[in-house]
C-alpha positions as CSV (number, residue, x, y, z in Angstrom):
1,X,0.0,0.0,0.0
2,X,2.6,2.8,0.9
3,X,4.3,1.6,-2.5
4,X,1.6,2.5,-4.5
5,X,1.1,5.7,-2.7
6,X,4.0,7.0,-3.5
7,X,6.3,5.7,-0.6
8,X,10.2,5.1,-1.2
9,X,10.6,1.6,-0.1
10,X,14.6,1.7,-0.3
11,X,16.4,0.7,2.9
12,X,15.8,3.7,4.8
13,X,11.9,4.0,3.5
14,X,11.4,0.8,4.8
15,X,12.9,1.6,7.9
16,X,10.8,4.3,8.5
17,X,7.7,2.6,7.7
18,X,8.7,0.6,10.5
19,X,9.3,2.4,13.1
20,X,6.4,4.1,12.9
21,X,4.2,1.4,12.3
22,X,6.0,0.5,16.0
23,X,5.3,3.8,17.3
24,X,2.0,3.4,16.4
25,X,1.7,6.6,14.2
26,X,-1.4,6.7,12.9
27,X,-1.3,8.6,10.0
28,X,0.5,8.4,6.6
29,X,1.5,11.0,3.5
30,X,0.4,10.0,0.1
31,X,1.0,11.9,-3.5
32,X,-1.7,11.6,-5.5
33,X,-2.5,12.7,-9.3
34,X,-4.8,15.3,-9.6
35,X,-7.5,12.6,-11.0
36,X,-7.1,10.6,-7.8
37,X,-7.4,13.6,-5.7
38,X,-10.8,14.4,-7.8
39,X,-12.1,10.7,-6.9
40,X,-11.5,10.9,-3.2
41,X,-13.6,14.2,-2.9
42,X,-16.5,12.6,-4.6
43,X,-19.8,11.6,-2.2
44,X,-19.6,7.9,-2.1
């Protein structure tokens, strides 16, 4: 999932990931094209 957002998943990315998966962070960045942004704002 955080590959397909967007998420370097090199050494360090992956490193990352986990730590704050441990830290229980709950919360994640993703990049999205303008046509996925437009998706998410529509009413389900």
């Amino acid at each position: 999932m955080a590959k397909r957002g967007g998420f370097t998943l090199n050494i360090a990315g992956r490193q990352e990931l986990q730590e704050a998966i441990r830290k229980g962070i709950d919360g994640i960045w993703l990049e999205l094209t303008l046509e996925q942004y437009a998706k998410l704002q529509e009413p389900s």
